[in-house]
N, C-alpha and C positions, 0 to 999 in steps of 0.2 A: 364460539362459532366463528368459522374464517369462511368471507365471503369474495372472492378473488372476480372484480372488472376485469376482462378482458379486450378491451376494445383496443383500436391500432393506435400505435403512438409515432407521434411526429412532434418534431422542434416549435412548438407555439410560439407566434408572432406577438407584438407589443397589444395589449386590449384584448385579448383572447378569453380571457380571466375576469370574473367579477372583482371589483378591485375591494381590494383589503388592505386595512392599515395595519403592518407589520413593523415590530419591533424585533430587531435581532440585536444577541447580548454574545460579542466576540466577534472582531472582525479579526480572525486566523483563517486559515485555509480551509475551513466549512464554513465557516459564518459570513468572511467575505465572498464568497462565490455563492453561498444564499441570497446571501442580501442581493449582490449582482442580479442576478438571477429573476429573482421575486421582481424587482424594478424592470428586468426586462419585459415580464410578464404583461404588468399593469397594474401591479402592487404600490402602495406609498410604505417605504422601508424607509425606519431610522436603524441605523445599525451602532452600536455601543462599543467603544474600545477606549480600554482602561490606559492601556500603555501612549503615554504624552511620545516616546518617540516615534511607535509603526503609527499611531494617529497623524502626526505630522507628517510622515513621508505619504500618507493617503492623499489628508489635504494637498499634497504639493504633484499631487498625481501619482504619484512613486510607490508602484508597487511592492509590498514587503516582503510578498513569497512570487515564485515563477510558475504561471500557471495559462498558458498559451491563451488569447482573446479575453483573460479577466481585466485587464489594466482599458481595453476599448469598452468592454461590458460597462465598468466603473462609469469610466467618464462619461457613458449615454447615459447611465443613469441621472447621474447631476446633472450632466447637464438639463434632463427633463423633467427634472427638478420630482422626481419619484422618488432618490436615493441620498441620504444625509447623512452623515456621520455628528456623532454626538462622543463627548467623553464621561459625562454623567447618565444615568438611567433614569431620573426621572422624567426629566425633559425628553427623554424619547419615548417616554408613554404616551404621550399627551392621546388621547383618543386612539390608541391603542386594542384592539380586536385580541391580538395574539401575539406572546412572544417567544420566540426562539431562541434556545441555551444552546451556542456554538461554542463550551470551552472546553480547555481540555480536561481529561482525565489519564494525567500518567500513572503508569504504573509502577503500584511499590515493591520492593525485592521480593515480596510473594507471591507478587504477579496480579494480586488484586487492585484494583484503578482506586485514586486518588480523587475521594469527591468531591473535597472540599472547596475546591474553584467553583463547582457547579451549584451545591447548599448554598456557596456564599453569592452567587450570581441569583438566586432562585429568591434568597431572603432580599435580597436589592429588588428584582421585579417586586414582590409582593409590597413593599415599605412603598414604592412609590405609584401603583395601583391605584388612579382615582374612583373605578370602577371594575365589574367585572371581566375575568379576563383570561383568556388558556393561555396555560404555560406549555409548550411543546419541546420535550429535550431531544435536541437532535446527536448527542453526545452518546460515546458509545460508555454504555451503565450495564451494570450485571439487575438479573429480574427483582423488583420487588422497590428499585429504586426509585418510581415516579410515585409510586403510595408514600414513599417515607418524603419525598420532597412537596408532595401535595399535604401533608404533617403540618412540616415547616411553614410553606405555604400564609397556612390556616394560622398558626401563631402572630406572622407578623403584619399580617392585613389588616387595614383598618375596619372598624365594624361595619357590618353590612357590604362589607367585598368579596366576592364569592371568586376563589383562584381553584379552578379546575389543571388536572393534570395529563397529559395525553405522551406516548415516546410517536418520534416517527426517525425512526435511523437514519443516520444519513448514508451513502451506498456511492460514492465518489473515489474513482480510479484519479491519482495523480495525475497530469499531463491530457488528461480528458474530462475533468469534474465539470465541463461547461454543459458539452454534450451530455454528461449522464444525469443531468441537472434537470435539462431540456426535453430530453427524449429518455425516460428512466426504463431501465429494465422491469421496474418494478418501487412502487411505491407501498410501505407499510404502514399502518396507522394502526396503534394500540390505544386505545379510548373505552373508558366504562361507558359512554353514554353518546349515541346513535348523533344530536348536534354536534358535538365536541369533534366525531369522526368525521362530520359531512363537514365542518369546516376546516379543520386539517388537511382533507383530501381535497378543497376549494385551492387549499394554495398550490397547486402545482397544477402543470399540465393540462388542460384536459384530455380525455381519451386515455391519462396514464393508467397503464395495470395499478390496481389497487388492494393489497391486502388488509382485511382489518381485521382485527383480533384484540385479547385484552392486551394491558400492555406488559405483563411479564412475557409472553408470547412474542410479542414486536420487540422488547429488550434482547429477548434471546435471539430474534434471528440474527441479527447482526453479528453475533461471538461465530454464534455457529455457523454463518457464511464462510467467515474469513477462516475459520479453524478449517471449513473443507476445504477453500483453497489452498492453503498454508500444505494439509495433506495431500492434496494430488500434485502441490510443486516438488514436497520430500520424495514420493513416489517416485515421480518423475525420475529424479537424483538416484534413488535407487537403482531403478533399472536401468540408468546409465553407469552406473558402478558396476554390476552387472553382465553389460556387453564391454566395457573395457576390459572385464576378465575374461569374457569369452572371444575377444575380437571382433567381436561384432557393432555394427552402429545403432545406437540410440533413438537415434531420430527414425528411422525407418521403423523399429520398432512401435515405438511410441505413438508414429503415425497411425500405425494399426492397430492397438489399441485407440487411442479418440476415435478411429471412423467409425466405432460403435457407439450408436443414435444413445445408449443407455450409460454410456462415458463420455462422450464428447471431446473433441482435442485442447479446449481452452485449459491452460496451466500446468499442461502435461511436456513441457518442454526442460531439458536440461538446463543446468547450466549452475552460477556460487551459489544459490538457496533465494528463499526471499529474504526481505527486510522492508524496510519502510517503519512508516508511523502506525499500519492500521496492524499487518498479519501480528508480526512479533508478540505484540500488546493484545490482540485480541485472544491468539490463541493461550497465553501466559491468563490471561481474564478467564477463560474459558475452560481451564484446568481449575485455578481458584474458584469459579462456581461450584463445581463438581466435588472439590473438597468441601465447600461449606455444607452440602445439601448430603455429603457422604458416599458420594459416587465417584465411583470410578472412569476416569478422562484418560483411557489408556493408549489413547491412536493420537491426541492431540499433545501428550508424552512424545509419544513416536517420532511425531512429526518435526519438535523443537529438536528432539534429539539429531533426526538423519538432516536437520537442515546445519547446525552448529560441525555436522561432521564432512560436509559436503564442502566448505570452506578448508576443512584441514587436507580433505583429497587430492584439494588446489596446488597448496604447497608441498604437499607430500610430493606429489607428481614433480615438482619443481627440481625439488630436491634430487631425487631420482635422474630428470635429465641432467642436472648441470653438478651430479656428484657430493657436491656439499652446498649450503647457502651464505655459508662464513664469507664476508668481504665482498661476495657476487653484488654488480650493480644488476638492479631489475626497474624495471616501469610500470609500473601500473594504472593503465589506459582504463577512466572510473571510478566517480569517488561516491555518485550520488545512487541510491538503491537500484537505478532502475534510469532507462533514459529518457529526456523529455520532462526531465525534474530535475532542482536544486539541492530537493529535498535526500537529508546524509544520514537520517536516523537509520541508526542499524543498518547501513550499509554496507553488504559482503566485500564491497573494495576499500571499506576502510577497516574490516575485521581483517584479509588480506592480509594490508599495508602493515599494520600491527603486527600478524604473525612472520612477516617476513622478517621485521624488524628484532624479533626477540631472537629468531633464529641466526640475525648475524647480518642479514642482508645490506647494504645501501640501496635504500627507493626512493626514486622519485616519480613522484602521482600528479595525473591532470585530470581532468573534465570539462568538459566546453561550460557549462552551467556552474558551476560549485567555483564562487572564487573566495572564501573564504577560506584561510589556512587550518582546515581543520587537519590536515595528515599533518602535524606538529611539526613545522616546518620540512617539508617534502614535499611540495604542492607545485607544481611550477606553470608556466602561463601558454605552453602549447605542446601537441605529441611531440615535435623537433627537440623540446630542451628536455623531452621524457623519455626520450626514446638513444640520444645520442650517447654510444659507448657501451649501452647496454648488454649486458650478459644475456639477459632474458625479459619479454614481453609478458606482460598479461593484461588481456582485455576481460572487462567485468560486464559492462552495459553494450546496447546496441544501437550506442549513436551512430548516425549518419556520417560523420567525421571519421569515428574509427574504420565503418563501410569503408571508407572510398582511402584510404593508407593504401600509396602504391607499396606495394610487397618488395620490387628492386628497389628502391629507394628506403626503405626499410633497412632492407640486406646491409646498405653502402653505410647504414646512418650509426648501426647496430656495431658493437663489439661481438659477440656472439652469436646464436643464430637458432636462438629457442624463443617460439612465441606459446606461450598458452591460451589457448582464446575459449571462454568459460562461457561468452555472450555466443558463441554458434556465428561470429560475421564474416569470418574468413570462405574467399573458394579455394581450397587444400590443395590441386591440383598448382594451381597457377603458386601458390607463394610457397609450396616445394621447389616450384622448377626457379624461381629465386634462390634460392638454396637455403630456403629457412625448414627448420623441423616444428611442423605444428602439431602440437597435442591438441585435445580437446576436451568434450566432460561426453563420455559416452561415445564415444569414437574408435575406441580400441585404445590402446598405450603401446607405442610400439616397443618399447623396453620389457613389455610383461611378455612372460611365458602363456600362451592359452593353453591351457591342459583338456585334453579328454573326461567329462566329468563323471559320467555317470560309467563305474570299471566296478566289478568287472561287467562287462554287457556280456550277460551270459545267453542272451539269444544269438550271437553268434560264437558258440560252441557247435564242432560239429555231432556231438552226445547229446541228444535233446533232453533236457530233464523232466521227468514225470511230474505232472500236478501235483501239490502236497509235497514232496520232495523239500 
């Protein structure tokens, strides 16, 4: 049975919350923004991190990932002395209510997640368990995994310690996880048994929407979230491949599709595909369910498929304007998935950068956020050192930086005078009459022929043909 709270949701203030002593196991980019989070509420959170280096850079204030008001969130925490970091787990039990499994589960070549961080996080909660205690995975797990960790559980507890299991997904956009944190679209709680749910649903919010259900139920929404977004971003691509063969533009398109209440606009925008930490791996998960259980996942197929092909339309296109890509220096403005992030997993501007490079190109790549050299040496420290001489631009993300690139100053900076802008930030008008050629994802191409599609149109024959005919 799924019983869905509706009430309205707003940002809860400090104390708002019956306070709970929370134990979170992984301070990564779920677990630290829970633990945050929970402390902001009125929670006492110890939060657990194994790694002696990102623990040290916490202690010393220093945020280990980029994630806009976490690094303030933090330090109100300690400072209010609600929020502790620990590198052992038992000593963060100490009177312990509940604990949260923030780690990760990569995914292996088959696309099935890796759970062995999480068994081995699950078997550490239970060994130091003075008493009883819910285990909450907030990790994204295929159905069937909180029975088989609630197993485990049972084996390593000591006697007379009762370790119950509950999932409650976590549901955090990069560059906003404070917010989605605070004010949820929507909160899930998969629990066999009605306490387990009411204190699950204790930690967050109050007034947050709430769905409970078992937890293979709560396991699966999460795949299946992000598998549909994953699918209305490839769509998206689609039909901007689409009106680049017809001339036509995308976005206007597209527009009109979302205004309908039973599609909605969100994720329907062009542009290199997704990436990140969550789609990639979730919908790759979400195919390997479907295999194990003997079903067929043929749209989240699809989906991997037109997003892997939407990266090469990039360059295809590239190629096309500037003739060959042999020796061409190009730029690539975007290294991190998506802007408002660090974060480079599966990044279409470093799959890109990659393809440009096999194809012959000289790149070099920036990002305001991403200063780690992961473009294997190509990375350089502003658009001015990425953009000078260049043959051809492309922008991936829609930071604010690349916004505001005057276009004549561009023109002067620029060898050549092709930009691709795949992130939609360009006004076309204005960095034409600079005299740069901008392509886009769905815009039209202006080197493509539009053809007449649908020939012969035999309703304008002046012989009308008879029915059946």
């Amino acid at each position: 049975m799924v019983n869905v709270a509706t009430e309205g949701v707003g940002v809860a203030d400090e104390g708002a919350v019956a306070e709970r002593r929370v134990c979170v196991i992984g301070a990564g980019y779920v677990g630290l923004t829970a633990a945050a989070c929970l402390a902001h509420l009125g929670h006492r959170v110890s939060c657990v991190e194994s790694d002696p280096h990102r623990l040290a850079m916490i202690r010393r204030h220093e945020m280990p990932i980029y994630e806009p008001g976490l690094e303030e969130l933090v330090a109100k925490g300690r400072a209010s002395g609600r929020l502790e970091f620990f590198s052992e787990v038992a000593p963060a039990l100490v009177q312990a209510e509940v604990a949260l499994l923030c780690v990760g589960t990569p995914p292996r070549p088959s696309g099935e997640p890796n759970l062995s961080y999480l068994a081995q996080a699950a078997r550490q909660v239970a060994k130091g368990a003075g008493g009883d205690i819910v285990v909450v995975v907030k990790s994204t797990v295929p159905p069937g995994s909180c029975e088989a960790l609630e197993l485990v559980c049972a084996e390593e507890a000591a006697p007379g310690v009762r370790i119950r299991v509950a999932s409650s997904p976590e549901f955090l956009r990069e560059s906003r996880a404070i917010e989605d944190f605070l004010a949820p679209d929507r909160v899930v709680v998969g629990a066999e048994h009605d306490d387990v749910s009411d204190l699950v649903a204790s930690l967050y919010p109050p007034a947050s929407p709430v769905i409970r259900c078992d937890r293979r139920g709560a396991e699966l929404v999460k795949y299946a979230s992000n598998t549909f977004l994953a699918i209305k971003v490839s769509f998206a691509n689609e039909v901007a491949q689409l009106c680049d063969a017809l001339g036509t533009d995308a976005d206007t398109v597209l527009a009109g599709v979302g205004a309908d209440q039973r599609v909605g606009p969100a994720f329907l925008r062009p542009g290199p595909g997704y990436g990140g930490s969550c789609l990639p791996k979730d919908v790759a998960g979400f195919r390997a369910i479907g295999e194990s259980v003997g079903t067929r996942t043929l749209l989240a197929a699809a989906a991997e498929e037109q997003n892997a092909h939407a990266r090469e339309v990039i360059v295809g296109k590239l190629e096309t304007a500037l003739g060959s890509l042999v020796g061409r220096s190009i730029a690539v403005l975007g290294l991190a998935f998506k802007d408002g992030t660090d974060d480079t997993r599966d990044s279409p501007g470093l799959h890109i950068v990659e393809q440009l490079d096999k194809a012959g190109a000289t790149v070099r790549a920036y990002d305001p956020l991403v200063h780690a050299d992961l473009a294997r040496g190509r990375r350089v420290d502003s658009v001015d050192q990425a953009v000078r001489g260049a043959d051809a631009v492309v922008i991936t993300t829609t930071s604010a930086e690349f916004r505001a690139i005057d276009p004549s100053k561009l023109a002067i900076a620029m060898e050549g005078n092709v930009v691709f802008d795949a992130a939609g930030v360009t006004d076309i008008p204005s960095w034409s009459a600079a005299g740069l050629t901008v392509y886009g994802v769905g815009r039209g191409t202006p080197l493509a022929f539009h053809p007449v599609v649908w020939t012969p149109l035999r309703w304008t024959n002046a012989t009308l043909v008879p029915s059946g005919a």
